[in-house]
N, C-alpha and C positions, 0 to 999 in steps of 0.2 A: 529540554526534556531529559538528556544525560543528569544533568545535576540534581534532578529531582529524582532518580532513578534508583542511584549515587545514596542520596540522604535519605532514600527511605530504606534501606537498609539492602538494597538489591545487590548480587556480586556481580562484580565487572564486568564473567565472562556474559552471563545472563542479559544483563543492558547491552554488549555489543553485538550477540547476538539476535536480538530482537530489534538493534538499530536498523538495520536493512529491511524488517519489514514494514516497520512504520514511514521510511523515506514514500510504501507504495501507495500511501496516503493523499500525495498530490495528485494521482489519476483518480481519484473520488470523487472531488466535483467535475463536473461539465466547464470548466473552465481552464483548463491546459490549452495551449496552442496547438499544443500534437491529438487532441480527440477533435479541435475542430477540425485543424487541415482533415483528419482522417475520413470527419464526418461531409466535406466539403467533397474529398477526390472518390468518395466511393459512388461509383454509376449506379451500382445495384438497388441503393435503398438501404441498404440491411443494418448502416451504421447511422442510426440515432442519437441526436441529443438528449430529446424529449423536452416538453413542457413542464418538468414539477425539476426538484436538488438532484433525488439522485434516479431519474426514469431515465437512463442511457447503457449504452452499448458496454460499457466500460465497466458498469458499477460492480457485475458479477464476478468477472477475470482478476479485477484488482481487488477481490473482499475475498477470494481465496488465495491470491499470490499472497496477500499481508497475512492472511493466519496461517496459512504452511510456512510463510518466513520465518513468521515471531516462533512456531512452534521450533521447528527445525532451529531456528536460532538458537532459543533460550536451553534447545537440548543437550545442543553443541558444546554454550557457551558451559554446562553443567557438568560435561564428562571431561572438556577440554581444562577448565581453569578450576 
């Protein structure tokens, strides 16, 4: 993803700032070991997988942590470099 970032004409500080939010990409599907265990130990109920891609517990927390990263990032990387 960096070298397409890179060739399209992106500046460095911009791609490495917005690196760390797209890593929160991996908690998006229902398929991490750390949302099952989670959805496994919780007694309450409250932590879901769901039956469709993205009907779980997780999908909301990590669809705001990636775009406050990228933003914050790409902000960063703009006043920074």
């Amino acid at each position: 993803i960096v070298p397409i970032g890179l060739a399209a004409g992106l500046p460095v500080g911009v791609v490495t700032g917005m690196w760390a939010g797209a890593l929160g990409g991996v908690y998006t599907l229902p398929a991490n070991g750390t949302q099952i265990a989670a959805a496994n130990f919780d007694l309450t109920g409250t932590t879901k997988l769901g039956g469709k891609l993205f009907d779980h517990s997780f999908f909301v927390p990590m669809l705001v942590l990636s775009v406050v990263t990228i933003i914050v990032g790409a902000a960063i990387g703009l006043l920074l470099f």
